[in-house]
C-alpha positions as CSV (number, residue, x, y, z in Angstrom):
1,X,92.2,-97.0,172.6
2,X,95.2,-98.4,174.1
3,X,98.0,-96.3,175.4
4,X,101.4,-96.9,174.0
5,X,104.0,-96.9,176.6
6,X,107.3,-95.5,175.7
7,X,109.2,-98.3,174.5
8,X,106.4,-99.3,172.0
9,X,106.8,-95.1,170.6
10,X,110.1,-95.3,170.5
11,X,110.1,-99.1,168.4
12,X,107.7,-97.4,166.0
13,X,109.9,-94.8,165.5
14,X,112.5,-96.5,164.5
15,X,110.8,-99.5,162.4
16,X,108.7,-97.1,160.1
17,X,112.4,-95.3,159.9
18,X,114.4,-98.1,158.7
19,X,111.2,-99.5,156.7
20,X,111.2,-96.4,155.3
21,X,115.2,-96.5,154.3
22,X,114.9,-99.9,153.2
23,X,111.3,-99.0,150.7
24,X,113.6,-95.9,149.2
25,X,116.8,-98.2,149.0
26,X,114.3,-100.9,146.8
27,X,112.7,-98.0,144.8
28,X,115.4,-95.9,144.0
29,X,116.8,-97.8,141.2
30,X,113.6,-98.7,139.5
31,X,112.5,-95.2,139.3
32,X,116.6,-95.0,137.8
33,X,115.8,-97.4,135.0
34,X,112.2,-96.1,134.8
35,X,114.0,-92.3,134.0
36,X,116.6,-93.8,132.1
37,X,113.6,-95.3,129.7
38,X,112.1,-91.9,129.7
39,X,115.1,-89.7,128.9
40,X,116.9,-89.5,125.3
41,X,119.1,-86.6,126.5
42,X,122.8,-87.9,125.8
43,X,125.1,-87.1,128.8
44,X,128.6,-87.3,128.7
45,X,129.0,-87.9,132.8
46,X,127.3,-90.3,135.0
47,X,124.2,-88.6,136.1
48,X,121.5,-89.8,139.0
49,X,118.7,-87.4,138.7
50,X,115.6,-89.5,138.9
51,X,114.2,-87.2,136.7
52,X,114.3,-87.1,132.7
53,X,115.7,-84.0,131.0
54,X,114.5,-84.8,127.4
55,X,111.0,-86.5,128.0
56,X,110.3,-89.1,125.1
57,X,108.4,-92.1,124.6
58,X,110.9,-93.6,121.7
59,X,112.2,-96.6,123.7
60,X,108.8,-97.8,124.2
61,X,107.5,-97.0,120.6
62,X,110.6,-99.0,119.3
63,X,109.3,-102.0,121.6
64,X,105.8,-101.7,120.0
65,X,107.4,-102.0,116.7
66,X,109.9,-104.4,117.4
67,X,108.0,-108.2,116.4
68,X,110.6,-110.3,118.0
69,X,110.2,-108.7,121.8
70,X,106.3,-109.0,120.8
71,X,107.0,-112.6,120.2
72,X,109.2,-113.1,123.4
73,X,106.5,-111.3,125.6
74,X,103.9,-113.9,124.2
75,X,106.4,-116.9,124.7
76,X,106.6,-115.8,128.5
77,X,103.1,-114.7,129.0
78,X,101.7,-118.3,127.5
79,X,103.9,-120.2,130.3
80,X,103.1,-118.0,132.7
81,X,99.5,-118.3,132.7
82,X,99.8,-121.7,131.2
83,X,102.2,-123.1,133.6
84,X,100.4,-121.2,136.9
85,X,97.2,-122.6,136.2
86,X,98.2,-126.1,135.6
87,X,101.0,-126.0,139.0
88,X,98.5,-124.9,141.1
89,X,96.3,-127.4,140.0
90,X,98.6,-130.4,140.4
91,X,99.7,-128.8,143.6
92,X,96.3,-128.4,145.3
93,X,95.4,-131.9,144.7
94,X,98.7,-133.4,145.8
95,X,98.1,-131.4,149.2
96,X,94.6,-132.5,149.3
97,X,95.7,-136.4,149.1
98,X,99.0,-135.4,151.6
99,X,96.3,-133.3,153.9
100,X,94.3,-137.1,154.6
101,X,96.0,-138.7,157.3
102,X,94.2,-141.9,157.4
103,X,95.8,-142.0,154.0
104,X,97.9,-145.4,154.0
105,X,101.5,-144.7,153.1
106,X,101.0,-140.8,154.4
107,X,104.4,-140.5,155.9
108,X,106.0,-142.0,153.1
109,X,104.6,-139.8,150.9
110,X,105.1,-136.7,153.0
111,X,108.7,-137.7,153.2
112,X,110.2,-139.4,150.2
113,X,107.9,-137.6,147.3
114,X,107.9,-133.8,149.4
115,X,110.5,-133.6,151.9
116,X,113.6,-135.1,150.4
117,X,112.9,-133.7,147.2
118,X,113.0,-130.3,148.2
119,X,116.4,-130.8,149.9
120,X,118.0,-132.7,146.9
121,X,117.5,-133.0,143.3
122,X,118.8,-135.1,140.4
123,X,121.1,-132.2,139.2
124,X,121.0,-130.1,135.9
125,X,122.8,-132.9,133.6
126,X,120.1,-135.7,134.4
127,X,117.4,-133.3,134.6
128,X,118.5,-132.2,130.9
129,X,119.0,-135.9,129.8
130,X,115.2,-136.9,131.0
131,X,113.8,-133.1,129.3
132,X,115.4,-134.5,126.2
133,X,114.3,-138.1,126.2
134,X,110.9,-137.0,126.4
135,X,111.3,-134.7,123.4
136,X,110.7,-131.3,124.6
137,X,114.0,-129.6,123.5
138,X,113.3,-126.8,121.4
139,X,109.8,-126.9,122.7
140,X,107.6,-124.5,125.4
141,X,106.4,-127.3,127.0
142,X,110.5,-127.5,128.4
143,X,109.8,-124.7,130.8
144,X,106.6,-125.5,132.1
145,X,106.2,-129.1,132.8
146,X,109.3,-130.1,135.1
147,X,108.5,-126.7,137.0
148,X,105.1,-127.8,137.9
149,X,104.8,-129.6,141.3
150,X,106.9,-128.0,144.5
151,X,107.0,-130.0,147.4
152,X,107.5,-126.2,149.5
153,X,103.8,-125.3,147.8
154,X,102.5,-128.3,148.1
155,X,103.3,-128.4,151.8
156,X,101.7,-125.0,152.7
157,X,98.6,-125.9,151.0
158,X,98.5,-129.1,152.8
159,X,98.8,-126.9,156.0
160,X,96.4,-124.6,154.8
161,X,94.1,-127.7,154.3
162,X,94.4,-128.6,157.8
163,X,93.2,-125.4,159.3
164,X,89.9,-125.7,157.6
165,X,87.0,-128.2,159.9
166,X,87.3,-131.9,158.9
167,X,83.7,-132.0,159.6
168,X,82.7,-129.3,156.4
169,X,84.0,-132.5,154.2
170,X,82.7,-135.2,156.9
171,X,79.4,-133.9,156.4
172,X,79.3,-134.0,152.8
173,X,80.9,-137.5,152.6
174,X,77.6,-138.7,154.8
175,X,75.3,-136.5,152.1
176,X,76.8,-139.0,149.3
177,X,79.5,-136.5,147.8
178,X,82.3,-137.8,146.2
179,X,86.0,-137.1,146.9
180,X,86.1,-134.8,143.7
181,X,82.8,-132.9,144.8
182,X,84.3,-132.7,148.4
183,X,87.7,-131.2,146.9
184,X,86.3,-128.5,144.2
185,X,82.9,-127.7,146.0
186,X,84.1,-127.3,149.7
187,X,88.0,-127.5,150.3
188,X,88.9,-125.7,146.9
189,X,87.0,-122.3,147.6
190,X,87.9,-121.7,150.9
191,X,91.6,-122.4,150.4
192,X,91.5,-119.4,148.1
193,X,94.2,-116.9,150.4
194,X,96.5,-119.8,150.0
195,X,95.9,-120.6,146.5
196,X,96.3,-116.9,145.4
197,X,99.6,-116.7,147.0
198,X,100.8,-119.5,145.7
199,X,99.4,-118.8,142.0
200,X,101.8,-115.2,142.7
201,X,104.8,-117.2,143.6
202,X,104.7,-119.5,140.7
203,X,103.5,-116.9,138.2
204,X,106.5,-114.7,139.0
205,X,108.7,-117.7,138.7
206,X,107.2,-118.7,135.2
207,X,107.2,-114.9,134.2
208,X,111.2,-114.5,135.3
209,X,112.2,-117.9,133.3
210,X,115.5,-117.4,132.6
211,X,118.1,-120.2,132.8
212,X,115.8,-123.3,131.4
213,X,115.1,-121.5,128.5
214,X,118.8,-120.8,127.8
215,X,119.6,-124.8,128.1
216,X,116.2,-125.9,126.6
217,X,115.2,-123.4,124.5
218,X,117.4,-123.0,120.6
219,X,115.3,-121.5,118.7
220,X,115.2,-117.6,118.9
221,X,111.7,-117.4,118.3
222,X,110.7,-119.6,121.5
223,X,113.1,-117.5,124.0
224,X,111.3,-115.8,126.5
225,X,111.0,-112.0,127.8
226,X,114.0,-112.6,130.4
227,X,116.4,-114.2,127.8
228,X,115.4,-111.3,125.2
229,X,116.0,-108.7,127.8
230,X,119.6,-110.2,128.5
231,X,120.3,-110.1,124.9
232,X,119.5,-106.4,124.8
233,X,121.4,-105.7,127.5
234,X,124.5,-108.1,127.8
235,X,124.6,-108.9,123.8
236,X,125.7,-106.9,120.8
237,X,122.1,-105.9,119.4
238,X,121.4,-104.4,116.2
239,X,120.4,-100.7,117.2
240,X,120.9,-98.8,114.5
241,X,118.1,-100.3,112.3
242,X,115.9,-99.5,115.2
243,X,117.1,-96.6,116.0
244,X,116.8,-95.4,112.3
245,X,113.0,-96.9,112.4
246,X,112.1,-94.7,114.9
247,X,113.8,-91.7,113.4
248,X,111.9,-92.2,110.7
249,X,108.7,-92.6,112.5
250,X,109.4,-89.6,114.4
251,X,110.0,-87.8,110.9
252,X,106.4,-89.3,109.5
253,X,105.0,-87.6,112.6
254,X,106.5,-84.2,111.7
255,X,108.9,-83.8,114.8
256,X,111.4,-83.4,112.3
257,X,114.6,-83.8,114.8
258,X,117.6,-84.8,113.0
259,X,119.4,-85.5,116.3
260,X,117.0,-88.0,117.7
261,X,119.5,-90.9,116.6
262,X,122.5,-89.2,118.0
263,X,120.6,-89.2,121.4
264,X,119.2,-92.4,121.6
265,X,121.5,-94.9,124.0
266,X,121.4,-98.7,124.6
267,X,120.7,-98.1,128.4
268,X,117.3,-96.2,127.3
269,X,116.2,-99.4,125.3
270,X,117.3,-101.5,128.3
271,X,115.5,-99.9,130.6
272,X,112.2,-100.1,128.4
273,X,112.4,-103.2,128.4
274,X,113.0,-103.8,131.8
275,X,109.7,-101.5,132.8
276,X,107.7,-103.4,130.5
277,X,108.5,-106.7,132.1
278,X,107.9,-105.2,135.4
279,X,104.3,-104.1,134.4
280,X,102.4,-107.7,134.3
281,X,103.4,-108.7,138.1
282,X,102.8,-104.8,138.7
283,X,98.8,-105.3,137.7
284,X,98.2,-108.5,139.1
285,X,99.8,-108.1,142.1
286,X,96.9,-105.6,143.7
287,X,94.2,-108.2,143.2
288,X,95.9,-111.1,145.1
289,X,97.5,-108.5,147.6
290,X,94.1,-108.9,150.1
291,X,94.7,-113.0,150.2
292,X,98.5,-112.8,150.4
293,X,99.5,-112.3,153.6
294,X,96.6,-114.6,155.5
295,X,97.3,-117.5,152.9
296,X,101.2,-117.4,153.7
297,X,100.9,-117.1,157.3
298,X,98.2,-119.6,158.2
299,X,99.8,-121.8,155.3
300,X,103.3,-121.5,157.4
301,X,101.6,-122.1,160.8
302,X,99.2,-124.7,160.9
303,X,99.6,-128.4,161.3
């Protein structure tokens, strides 16, 4: 084992120190919101105790009963796995056809249909006009389609691609395999670090969709889990029929307390809410972690 000198201590010190700062100055608010969801005991000061003083699951047993966020949390999880599966798709093929450079017109392709494109685009007005002449306003399909090739993505893949041995495919071309055998059979499974960090990028995007549904989106029914969440928080919301729902569920259960609605706050609700769309990128997240970090970098590096 290698002996650390004492500058090396002393930069250790300090980076797990101000990584340390920095992970509390990140956590410290979601375990807020996560209290505040937790908590029906009505303050009349600003408290920060990450701690609840009135444990109760209410908030999130008005969720479960509430069919309109069910709805929501559908709309978004449909784009999200939807819209993932079908950009990473479209995305590892484009890098597989950018990735050839005896390809004729390479450059071009490289340049004018990835590069420039990811420095400038059309704007929101002609990107809303060409959405409606294709007759997806009002419709899911809105949200997913123009999100689903990124030159960025497509470009780390393509780099990814390049740090693999041309003569893996080589070899198979001279065995008769075709340029569809060579691409799911060989190229596709070992690109799988880069390919699960991508799918994490563009599933979080999908999941947080936000702003396209607000101009795309009219119907209440289609919004998705971001755009509901906004409306709890931002918009007047009709709590007292939940809140006297889940007094009277509390009653039918026997708790019998009469000044569960009187404790019961908007910020409570919100806060729910905002653990619950939290808890999707939360479980996925572990299984992609291991390919994450090698994906990105070699992705970033090569080429």
């Amino acid at each position: 084992m290698l002996k650390r000198s004492r500058g090396e201590k002393i930069f250790n010190v300090f980076n797990v120190t101000f990584f340390t700062i920095f992970a509390m100055m990140l956590l410290v608010p979601v375990l807020y919101v996560l209290k505040q969801s937790l908590d029906i005991e009505r303050i009349g000061e600003l408290s920060l105790s990450l701690f609840p003083r009135k444990f109760s699951l209410v908030f999130y047993q008005m969720i479960i009963n509430d069919r309109a966020i069910y709805r929501t949390f559908l709309n978004s999880a449909y784009i999200t796995v939807v819209g993932t599966a079908l950009s990473v798709f479209l995305n590892a093929m484009g890098a597989y056809a950018l990735a050839r450079r005896d390809l004729p017109g390479n450059r071009f392709f490289i340049y004018y249909l990835v590069i420039l494109p990811m420095l400038f685009s059309g704007g929101l007005i002609p990107t809303y006009l060409v959405v409606k002449s294709l007759g997806l306003i009002d419709k899911l399909a809105a949200l997913i389609i123009p999100a689903l090739v990124s030159g960025w993505n497509m470009a780390l893949i393509r780099n990814y691609y390049w740090s693999i041995p041309p003569s893996l495919s080589e070899s198979a071309r001279i065995d008769g395999a075709e340029e569809f055998t060579v691409f799911f059979r060989i190229i596709l499974p070992l690109s799988k670090p880069v390919i699960a960090a991508i799918a994490l990028f563009t599933g979080v995007g999908f999941w947080n969709t936000f702003f396209s549904a607000v101009i795309y989106i009219n119907s209440p029914q289609k919004y998705t889990f971001p755009v509901k969440l906004r409306e709890l928080i931002l918009v007047q919301y009709d709590m007292q029929r939940q809140f006297t729902e889940a007094l009277q569920l509390r009653q039918m259960q026997g708790s019998g307390d009469d000044l569960l609605l009187a404790s019961l706050t908007q910020e409570g609700l919100s806060g729910a809410i905002i653990v619950v769309s939290m808890l999707p990128i939360i479980i996925v997240y572990p299984y992609l972690q291991k390919y994450f970090t090698k994906g990105i970098m070699v992705g970033s590096l090569k080429g």
